[in-house]
C-alpha positions as a Markdown table, in Angstrom:
| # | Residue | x | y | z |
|---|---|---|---|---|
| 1 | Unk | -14.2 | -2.7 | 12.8 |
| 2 | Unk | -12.6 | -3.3 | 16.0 |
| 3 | Unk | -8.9 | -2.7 | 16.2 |
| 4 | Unk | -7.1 | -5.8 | 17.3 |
| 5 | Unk | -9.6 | -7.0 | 14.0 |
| 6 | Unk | -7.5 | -4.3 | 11.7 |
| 7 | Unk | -4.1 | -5.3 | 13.0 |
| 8 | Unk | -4.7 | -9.0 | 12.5 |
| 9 | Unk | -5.7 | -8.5 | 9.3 |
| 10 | Unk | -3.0 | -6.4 | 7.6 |
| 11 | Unk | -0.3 | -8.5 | 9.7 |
| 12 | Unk | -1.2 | -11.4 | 7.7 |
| 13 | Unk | -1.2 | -9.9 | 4.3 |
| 14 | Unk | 1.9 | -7.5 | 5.2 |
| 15 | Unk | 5.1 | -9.1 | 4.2 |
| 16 | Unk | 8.0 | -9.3 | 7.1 |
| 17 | Unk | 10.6 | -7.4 | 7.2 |
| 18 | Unk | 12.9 | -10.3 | 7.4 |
| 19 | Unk | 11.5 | -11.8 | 4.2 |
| 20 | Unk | 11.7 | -8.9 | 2.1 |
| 21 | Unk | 15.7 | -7.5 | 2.8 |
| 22 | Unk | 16.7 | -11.5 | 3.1 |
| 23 | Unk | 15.8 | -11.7 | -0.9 |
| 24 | Unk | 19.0 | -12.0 | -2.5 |
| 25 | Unk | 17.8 | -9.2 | -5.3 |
| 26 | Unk | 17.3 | -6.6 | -2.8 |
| 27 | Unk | 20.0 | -7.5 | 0.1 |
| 28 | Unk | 22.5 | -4.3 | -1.1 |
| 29 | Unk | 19.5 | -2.3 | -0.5 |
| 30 | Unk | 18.3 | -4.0 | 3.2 |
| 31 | Unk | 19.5 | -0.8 | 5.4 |
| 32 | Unk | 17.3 | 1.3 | 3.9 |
| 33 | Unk | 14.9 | -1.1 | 3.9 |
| 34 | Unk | 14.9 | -1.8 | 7.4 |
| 35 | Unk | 14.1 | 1.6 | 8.2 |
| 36 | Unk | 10.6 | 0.6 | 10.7 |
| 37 | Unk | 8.1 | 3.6 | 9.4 |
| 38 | Unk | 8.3 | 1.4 | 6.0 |
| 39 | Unk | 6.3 | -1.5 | 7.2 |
| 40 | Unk | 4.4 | 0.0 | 9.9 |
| 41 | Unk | 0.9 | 1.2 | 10.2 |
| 42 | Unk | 0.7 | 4.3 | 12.3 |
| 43 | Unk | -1.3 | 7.2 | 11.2 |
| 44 | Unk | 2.2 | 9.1 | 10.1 |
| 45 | Unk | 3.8 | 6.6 | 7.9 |
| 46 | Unk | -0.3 | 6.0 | 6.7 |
| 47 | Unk | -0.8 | 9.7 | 5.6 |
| 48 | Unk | 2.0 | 10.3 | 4.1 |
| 49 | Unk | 1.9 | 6.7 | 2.1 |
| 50 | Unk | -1.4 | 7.7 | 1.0 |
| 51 | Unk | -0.3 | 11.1 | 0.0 |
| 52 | Unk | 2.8 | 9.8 | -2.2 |
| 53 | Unk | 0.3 | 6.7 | -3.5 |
| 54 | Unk | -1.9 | 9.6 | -4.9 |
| 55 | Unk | 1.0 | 12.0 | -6.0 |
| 56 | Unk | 2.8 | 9.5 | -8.2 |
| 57 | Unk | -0.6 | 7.4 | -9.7 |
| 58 | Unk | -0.3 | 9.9 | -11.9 |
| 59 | Unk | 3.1 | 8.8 | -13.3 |
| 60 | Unk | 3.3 | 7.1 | -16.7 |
| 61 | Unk | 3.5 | 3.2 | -16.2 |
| 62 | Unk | 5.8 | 1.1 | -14.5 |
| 63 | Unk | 7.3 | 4.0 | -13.0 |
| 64 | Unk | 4.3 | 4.6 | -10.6 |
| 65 | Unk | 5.7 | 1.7 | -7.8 |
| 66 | Unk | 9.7 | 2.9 | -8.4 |
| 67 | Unk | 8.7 | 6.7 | -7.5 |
| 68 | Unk | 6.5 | 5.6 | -5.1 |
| 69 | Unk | 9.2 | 3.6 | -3.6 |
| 70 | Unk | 11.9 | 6.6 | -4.1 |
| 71 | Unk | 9.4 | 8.8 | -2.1 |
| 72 | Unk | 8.8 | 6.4 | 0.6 |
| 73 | Unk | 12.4 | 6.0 | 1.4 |
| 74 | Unk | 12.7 | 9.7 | 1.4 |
| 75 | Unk | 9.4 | 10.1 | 3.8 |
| 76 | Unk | 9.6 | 7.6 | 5.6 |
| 77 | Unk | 6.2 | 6.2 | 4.7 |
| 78 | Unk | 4.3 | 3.0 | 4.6 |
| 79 | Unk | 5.8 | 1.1 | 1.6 |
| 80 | Unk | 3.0 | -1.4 | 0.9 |
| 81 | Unk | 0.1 | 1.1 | 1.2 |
| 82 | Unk | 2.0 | 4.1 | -1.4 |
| 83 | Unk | 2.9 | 1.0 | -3.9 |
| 84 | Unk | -1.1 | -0.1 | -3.8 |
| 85 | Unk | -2.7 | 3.8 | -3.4 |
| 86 | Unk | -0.7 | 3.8 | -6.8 |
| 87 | Unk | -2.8 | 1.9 | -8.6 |
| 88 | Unk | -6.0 | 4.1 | -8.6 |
| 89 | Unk | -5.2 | 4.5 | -12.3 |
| 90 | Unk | -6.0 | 1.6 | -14.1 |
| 91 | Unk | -6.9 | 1.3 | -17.4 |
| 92 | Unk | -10.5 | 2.3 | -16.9 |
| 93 | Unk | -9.4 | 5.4 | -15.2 |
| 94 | Unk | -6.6 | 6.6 | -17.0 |
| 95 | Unk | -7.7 | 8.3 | -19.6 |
| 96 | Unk | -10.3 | 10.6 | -17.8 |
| 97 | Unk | -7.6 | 11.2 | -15.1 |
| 98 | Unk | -5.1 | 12.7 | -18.1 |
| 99 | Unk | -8.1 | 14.3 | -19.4 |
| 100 | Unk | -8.1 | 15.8 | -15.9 |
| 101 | Unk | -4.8 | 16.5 | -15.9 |
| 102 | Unk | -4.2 | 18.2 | -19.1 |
| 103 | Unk | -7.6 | 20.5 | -18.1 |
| 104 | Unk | -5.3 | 21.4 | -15.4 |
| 105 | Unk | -2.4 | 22.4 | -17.1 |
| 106 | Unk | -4.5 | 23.6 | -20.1 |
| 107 | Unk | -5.0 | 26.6 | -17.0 |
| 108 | Unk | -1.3 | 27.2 | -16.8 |
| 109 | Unk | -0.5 | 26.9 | -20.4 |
| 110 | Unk | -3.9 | 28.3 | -21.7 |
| 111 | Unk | -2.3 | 28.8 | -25.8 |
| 112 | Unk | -1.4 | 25.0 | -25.6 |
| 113 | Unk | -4.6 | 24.1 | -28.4 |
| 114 | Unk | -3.9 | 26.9 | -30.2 |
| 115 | Unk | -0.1 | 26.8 | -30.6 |
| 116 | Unk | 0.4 | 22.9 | -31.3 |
| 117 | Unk | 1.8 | 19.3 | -30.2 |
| 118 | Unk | 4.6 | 21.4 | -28.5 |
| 119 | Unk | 2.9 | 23.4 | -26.0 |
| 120 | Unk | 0.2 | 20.9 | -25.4 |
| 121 | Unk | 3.2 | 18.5 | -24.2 |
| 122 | Unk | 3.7 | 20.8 | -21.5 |
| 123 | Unk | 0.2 | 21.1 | -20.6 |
| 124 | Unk | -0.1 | 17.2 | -19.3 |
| 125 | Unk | 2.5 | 17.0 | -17.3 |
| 126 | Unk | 2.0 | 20.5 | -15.7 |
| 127 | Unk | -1.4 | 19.2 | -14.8 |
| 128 | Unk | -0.4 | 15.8 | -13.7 |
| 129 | Unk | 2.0 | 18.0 | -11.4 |
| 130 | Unk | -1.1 | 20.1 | -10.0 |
| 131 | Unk | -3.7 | 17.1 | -10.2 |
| 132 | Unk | -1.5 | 15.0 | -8.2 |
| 133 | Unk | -0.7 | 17.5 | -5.7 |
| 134 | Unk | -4.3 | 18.6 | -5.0 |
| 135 | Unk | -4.5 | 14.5 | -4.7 |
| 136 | Unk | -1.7 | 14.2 | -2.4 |
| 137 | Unk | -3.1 | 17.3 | -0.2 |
| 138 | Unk | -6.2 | 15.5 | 0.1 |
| 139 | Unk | -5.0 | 12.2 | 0.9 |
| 140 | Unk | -2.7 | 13.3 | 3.1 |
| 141 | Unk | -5.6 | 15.5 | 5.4 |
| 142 | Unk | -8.3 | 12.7 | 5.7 |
């Protein structure tokens, strides 16, 4: 796909800048979200809103798009693309992604079956801390 064709395209779905810190809900918080690297597609602010949109999919509900959000101000990464990478877990792809996850820590914590409910809690979110690194690491290279 030719690139004018790209740009076209993700200008008209991409909301302005004006739009978004004029909104009375968010006006306290329009410096930061002026910062350019938040709206703009370049292959920096693209990796690394990839990167924190596979890192914090792995976050328990609504909290996905807030840490996403967190991290972007932070990084200085595309906003719109890290809120929608989020949402690779959906609820057809949660559960084998925990599974996943808690394989993971199940490495790090390898008594977690045998010892109960309160080393198994620290298996998942040790694994959802590996699992969404190795994400991020991957996303972020391609």
């Amino acid at each position: 796909m030719p690139r004018h064709l790209i740009r076209k395209l993700t200008d008209r779905f991409q909301p302005a800048i004006d739009r978004v810190t004029g909104n009375a809900a968010v006006r306290r918080y329009a410096p930061a979200l002026a910062e350019p690297n938040l709206w703009h597609l370049n292959r920096r602010s693209t990796a690394r809103a990839v990167a924190l949109g596979l890192f914090c999919g792995l976050i328990p509900g609504p909290l996905q798009a807030v840490a996403a959000l967190v991290g972007c101000l932070v990084f200085r990464a595309n906003l719109p693309l890290a809120i929608v990478t989020t949402f690779y877990t959906n609820p057809l792809t949660i559960v084998p992604l925990y599974l996943l996850a808690y394989e993971y820590g199940s490495l790090f914590f390898p008594d977690a079956a045998r010892l109960g409910d309160g080393a198994a809690a620290f298996a998942l979110p040790a694994g959802a801390g590996v699992g969404g690194t190795l994400r991020a690491l991957i996303g972020w290279a391609f």
